[in-house]
TITI-590952 format. One line per 5 residues: number of its first residue (from 1); their letters; for each residue y, x, z of C-alpha. Coordinates in nm, 2 decimals. Last residue first. Layout:
% residues N
NUM> A> Y:X:Z | ...
END
This chain:
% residues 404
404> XXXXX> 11.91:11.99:10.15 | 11.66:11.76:10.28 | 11.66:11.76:10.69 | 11.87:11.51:10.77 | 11.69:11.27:10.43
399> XXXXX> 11.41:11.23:10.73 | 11.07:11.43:10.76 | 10.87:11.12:10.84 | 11.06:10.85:10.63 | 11.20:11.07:10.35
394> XXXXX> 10.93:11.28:10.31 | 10.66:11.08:10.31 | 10.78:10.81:10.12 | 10.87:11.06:9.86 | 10.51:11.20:9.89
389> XXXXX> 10.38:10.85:9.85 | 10.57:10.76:9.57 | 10.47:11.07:9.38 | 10.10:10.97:9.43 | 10.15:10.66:9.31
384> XXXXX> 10.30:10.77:8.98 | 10.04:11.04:8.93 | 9.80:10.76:9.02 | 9.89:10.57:8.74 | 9.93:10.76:8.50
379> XXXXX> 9.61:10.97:8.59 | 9.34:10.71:8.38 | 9.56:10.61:8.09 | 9.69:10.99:8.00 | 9.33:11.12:8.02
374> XXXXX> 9.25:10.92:7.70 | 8.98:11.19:7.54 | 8.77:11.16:7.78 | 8.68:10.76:7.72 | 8.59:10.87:7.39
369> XXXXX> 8.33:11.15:7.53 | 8.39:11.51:7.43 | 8.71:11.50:7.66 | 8.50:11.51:7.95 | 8.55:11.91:8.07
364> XXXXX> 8.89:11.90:8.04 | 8.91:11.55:8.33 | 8.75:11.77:8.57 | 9.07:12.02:8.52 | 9.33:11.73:8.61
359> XXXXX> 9.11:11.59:8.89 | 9.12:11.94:9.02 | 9.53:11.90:9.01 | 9.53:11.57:9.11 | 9.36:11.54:9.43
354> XXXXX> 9.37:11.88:9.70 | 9.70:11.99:9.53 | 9.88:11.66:9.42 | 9.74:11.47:9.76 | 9.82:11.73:10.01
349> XXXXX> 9.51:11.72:10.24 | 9.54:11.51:10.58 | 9.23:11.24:10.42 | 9.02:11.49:10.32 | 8.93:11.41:9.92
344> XXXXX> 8.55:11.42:9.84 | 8.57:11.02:9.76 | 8.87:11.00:9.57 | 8.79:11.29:9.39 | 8.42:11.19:9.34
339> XXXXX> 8.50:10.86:9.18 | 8.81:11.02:8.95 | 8.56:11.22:8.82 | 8.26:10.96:8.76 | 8.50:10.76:8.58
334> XXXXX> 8.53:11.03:8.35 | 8.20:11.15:8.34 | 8.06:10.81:8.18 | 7.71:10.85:8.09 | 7.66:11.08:8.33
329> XXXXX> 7.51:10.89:8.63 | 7.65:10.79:8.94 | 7.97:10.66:8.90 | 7.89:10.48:8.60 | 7.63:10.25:8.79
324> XXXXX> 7.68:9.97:8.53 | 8.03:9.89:8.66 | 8.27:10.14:8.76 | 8.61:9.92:8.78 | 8.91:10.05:8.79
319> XXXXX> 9.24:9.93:8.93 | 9.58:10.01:8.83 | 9.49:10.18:8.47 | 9.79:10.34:8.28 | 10.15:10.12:8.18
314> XXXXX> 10.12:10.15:7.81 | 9.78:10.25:7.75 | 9.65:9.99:8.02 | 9.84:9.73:7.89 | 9.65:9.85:7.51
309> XXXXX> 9.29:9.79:7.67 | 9.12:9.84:7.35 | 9.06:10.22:7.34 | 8.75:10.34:7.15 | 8.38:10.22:7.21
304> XXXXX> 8.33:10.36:7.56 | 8.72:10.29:7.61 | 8.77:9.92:7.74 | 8.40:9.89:7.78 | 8.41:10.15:8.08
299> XXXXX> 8.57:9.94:8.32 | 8.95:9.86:8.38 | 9.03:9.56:8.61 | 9.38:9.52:8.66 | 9.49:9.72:8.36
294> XXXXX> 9.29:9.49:8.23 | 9.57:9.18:8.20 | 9.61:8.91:8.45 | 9.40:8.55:8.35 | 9.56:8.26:8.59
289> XXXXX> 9.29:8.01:8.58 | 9.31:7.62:8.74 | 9.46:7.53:8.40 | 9.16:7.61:8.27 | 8.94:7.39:8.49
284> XXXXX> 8.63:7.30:8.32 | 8.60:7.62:8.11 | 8.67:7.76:8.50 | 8.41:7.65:8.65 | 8.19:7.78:8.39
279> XXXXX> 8.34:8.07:8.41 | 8.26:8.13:8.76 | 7.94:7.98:8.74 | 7.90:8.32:8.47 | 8.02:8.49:8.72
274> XXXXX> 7.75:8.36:8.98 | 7.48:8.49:8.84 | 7.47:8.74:8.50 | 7.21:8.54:8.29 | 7.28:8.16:8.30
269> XXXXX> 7.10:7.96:8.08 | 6.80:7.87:8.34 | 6.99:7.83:8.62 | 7.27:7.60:8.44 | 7.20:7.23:8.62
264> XXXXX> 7.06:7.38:8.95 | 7.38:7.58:8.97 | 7.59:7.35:8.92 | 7.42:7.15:9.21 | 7.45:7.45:9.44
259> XXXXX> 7.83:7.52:9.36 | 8.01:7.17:9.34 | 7.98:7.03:9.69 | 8.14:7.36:9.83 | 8.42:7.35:9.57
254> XXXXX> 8.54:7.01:9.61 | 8.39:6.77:9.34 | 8.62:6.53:9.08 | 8.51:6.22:8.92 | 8.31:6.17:8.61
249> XXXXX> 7.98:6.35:8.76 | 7.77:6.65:8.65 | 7.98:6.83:8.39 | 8.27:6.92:8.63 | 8.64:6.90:8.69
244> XXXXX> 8.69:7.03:9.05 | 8.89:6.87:9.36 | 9.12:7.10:9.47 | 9.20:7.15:9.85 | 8.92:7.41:9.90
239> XXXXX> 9.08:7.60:9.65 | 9.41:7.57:9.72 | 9.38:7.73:10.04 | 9.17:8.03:9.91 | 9.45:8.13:9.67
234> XXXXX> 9.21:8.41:9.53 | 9.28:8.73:9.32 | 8.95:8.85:9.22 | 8.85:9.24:9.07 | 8.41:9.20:8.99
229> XXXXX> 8.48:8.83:8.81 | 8.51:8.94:8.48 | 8.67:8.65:8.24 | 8.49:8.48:7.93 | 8.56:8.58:7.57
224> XXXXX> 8.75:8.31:7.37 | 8.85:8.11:7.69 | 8.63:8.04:7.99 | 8.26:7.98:7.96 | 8.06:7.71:7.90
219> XXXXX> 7.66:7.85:7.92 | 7.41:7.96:7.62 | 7.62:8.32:7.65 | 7.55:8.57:7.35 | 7.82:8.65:7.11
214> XXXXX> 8.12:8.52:7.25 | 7.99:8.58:7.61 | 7.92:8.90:7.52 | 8.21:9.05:7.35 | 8.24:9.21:7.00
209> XXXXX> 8.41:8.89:6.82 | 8.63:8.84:7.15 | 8.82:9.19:7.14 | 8.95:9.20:7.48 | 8.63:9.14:7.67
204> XXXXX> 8.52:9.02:8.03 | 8.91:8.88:8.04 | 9.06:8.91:8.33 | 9.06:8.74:8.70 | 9.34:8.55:8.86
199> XXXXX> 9.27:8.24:9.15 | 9.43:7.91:9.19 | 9.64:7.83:8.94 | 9.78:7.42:8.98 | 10.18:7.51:9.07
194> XXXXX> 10.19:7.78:8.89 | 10.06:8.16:9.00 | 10.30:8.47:8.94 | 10.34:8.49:9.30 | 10.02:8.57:9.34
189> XXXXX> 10.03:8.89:9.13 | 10.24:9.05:9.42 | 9.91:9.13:9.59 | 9.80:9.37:9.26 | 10.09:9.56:9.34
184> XXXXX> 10.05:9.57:9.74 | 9.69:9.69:9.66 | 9.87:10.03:9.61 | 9.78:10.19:9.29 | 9.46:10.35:9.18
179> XXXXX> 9.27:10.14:9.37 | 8.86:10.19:9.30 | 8.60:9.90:9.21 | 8.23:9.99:9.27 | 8.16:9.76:9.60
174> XXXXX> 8.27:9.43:9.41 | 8.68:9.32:9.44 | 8.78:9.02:9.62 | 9.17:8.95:9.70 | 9.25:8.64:9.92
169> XXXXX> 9.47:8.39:10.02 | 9.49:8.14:10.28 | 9.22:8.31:10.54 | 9.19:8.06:10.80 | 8.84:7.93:10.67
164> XXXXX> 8.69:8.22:10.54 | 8.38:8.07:10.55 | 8.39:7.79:10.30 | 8.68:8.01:10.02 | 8.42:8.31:10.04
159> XXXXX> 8.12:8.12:9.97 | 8.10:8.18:9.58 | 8.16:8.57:9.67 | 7.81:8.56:9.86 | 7.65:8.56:9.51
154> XXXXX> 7.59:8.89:9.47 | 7.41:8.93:9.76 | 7.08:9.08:9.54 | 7.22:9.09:9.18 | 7.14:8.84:8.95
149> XXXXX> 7.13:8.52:9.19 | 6.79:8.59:9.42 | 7.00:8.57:9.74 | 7.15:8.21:9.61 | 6.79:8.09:9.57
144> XXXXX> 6.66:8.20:9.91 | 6.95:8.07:10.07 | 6.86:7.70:9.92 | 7.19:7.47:9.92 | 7.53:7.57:10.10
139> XXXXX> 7.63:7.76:10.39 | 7.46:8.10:10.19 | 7.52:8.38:10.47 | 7.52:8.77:10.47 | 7.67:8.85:10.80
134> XXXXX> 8.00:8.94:10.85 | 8.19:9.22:10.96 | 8.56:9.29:11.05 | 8.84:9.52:10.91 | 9.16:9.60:11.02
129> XXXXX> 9.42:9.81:10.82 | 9.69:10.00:10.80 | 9.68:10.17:11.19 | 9.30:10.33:11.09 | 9.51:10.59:10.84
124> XXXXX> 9.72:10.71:11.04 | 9.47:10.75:11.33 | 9.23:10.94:11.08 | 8.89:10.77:10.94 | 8.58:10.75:11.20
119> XXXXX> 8.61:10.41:11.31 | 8.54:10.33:10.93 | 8.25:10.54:10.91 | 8.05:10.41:11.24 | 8.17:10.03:11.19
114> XXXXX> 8.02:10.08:10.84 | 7.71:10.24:10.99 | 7.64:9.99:11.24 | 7.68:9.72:11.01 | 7.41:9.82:10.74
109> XXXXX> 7.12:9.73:10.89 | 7.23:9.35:10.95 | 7.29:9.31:10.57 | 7.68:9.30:10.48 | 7.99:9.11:10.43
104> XXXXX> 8.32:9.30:10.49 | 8.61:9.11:10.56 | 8.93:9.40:10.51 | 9.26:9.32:10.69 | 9.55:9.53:10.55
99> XXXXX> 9.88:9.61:10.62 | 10.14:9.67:10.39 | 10.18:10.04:10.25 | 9.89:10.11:9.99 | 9.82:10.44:9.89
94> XXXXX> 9.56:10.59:10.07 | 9.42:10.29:10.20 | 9.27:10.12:9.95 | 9.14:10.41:9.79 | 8.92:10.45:10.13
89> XXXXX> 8.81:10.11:10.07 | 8.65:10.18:9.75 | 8.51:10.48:9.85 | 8.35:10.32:10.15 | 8.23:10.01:9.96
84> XXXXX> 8.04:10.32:9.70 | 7.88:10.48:10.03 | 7.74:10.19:10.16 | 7.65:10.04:9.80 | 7.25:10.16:9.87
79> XXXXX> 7.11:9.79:9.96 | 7.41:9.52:10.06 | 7.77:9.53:10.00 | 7.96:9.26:9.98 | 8.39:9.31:9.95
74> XXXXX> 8.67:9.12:10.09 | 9.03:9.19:10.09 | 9.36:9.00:10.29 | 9.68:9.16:10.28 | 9.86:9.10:10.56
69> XXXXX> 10.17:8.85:10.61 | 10.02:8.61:10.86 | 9.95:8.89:11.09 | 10.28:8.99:11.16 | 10.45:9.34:10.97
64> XXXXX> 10.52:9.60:11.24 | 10.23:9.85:11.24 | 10.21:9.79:10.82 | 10.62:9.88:10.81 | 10.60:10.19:10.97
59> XXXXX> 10.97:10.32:10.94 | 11.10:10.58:11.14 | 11.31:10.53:11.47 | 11.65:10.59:11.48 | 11.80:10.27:11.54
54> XXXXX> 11.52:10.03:11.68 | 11.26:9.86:11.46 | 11.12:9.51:11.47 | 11.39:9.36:11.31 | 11.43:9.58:11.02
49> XXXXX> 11.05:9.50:10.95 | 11.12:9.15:10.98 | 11.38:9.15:10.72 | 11.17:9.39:10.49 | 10.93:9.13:10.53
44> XXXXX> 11.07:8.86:10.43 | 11.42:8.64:10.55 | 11.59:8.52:10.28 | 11.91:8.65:10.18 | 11.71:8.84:9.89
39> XXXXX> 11.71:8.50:9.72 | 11.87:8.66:9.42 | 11.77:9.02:9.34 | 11.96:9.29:9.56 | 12.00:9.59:9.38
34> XXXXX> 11.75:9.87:9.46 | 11.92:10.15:9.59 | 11.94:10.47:9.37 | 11.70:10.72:9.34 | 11.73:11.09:9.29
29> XXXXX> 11.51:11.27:9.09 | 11.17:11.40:9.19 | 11.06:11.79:9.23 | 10.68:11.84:9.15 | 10.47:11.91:9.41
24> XXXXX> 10.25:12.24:9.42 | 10.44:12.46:9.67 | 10.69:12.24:9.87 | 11.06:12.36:9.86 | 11.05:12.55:9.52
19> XXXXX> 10.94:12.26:9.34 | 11.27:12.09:9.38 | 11.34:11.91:9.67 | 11.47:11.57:9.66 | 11.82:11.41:9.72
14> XXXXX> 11.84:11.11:9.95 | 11.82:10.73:9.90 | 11.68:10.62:10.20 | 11.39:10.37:10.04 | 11.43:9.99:10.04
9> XXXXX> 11.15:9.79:10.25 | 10.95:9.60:10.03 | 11.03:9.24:9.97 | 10.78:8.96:10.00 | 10.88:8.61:9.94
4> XXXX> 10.65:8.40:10.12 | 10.41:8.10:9.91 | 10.12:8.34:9.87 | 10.05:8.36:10.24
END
């Protein structure tokens, strides 16, 4: 739950090899312990963890941590996004370190396959995470109306806080979102919510003059230029214990009650579905709205036209977001490169030598394009990730014993 104070488990601190020990990894410095922040005396997961574990044995913090504590992330894919969900999920778990239980909504021909694949991954990889499948399902209003909604499926997201009753929060990305950090990071956004936030999205633009909404949209919409709903951080329990502002009636509606007839009153102004009810919602509800910066959710209008994401140039991108079918065309060969390397990468394969290194030469051959020519803000990131996960690697499963 979002109201727990998570702590990570501190690393060993141990000396590193240099680049002479392991072909093809850079050495890493030296870390010192974290200092204890105040209010570390409380019991969270590390505490648990530490618990669970006898003296000697390594650390496996997702086998240990109790349901409650998981991350939560669902994604709907229906038609041809089998392989794209599988992608995305796959970057899930290469990096992250908590536990994760995925809620996958599907069409009934697509189940078998997903169960297929996922059962499929390695051992080490299947202990992080549970997943389960749904069925595609509208609890409120006309179903043939909702499937219809811009894309088809699309707006299943709406129903997320009605049928996933016992989930308290939740993270919802769309089918062509990649992780280039550990979910963990994005998790920890939660705690940033006040007392009346209920969910975290960013902007759809970050130059509000050039973006759609601004220029376009015959619809409310949130702020100066709208949010994107395709990466959202959820606090389901508020949600369904909110009673919403709205244009329809002077008192307040709970979510479920609200969705069909706003959508009745704004189907004909509305052109991308159920984001733009989203920010709708939301232009009624502001102070319901935490807005986290693009890093968060990077898609190709934050370079296509020169660089305008400037957390993302300062810190690199944490999660990306292919939209418009960029990973699968070549209008965009950058995201395209990072796309295939996550997905054509063995899951036992050094992750510098079988991931970063090619991903460094692919990225040569797109710096023609303007999104190209920032390699920096795509691989910092992951470079960083990556490098955590070796240390973890070898400190917790080789052991600081056998680092010299």
């Amino acid at each position: 739950p979002a109201s727990v104070t998570q702590r990570h488990p501190a690393r060993v601190p141990a000396r590193l090899p240099g680049p002479h020990a392991l072909p093809g990894v850079p050495g890493a410095r030296r870390r010192r312990p974290q200092h204890p922040r105040l209010g570390a005396g409380r019991r969270g997961a590390a505490s648990l963890e530490k618990l669970a574990r006898r003296a000697g044995q390594p650390r496996h913090f997702h086998a240990v941590l109790p349901p409650e504590l998981w991350i939560h992330l669902a994604v709907v894919a229906c038609g041809s996004r089998l392989e794209e969900t599988l992608v995305m999920l796959k970057s899930a778990v290469l990096f992250s370190h908590r536990k994760m239980q995925f809620h996958i909504f599907t069409e009934d021909a697509l189940k078998p396959e997903f169960d297929k694949q996922l059962r499929q991954w390695p051992d080490s990889y299947m202990k992080k995470f549970e997943h389960r499948i749904y069925p595609i399902t509208f609890p409120v209003g006309n179903s043939q109306e909702w499937k219809k909604l811009f894309k088809p499926c699309a707006a299943q997201r709406l129903f997320l806080p009605v049928i996933l009753k016992d989930v308290d929060s939740l993270l919802y990305v769309d089918t062509d979102v990649l992780f280039l950090r550990p979910v963990d990071d994005i998790w920890k956004l939660l705690r940033q919510f006040n007392s009346t936030q209920l969910a975290a999205m960013a902007p759809e633009h970050e130059i509000p003059k050039i973006g759609w909404y601004s220029r376009f949209a015959r619809h409310p919409f949130y702020g100066s230029a709208g949010v994107n709903s395709g990466v959202m951080l959820m606090n389901l329990t508020r949600i369904r214990n909110t009673q919403f502002k709205n244009s329809m009636i002077p008192t307040g509606l709970a979510w479920e009650d609200m969705l069909y007839p706003l959508y009745q009153k704004y189907k004909n102004a509305i052109t991308w579905g159920d984001q733009d009810l989203l920010n709708i919602i939301f232009y009624f509800n502001p102070e319901c709205l935490h807005v986290f910066p693009c890093q968060w959710n990077y898609r190709p209008d934050h370079c296509m036209y020169g660089s305008n994401c400037k957390e993302a140039e300062r810190e690199g991108v944490s999660v990306l977001h292919g939209n418009r079918g960029v990973y699968h065309d070549d209008k965009q060969p950058t995201f395209r490169a990072l796309y295939e390397a996550i997905r054509d990468f063995p899951f036992q394969d050094n992750l510098f030598q079988s991931m970063y290194y090619p991903l460094q030469l692919k990225f040569l051959e797109t710096v023609h394009t303007l999104c190209g020519r920032i390699p920096q803000v795509f691989l910092k990131q992951i470079e960083k990730t990556m490098r955590r996960a070796y240390e973890r690697h070898v400190i917790i499963h080789v052991g600081p014993n056998y680092m010299h």
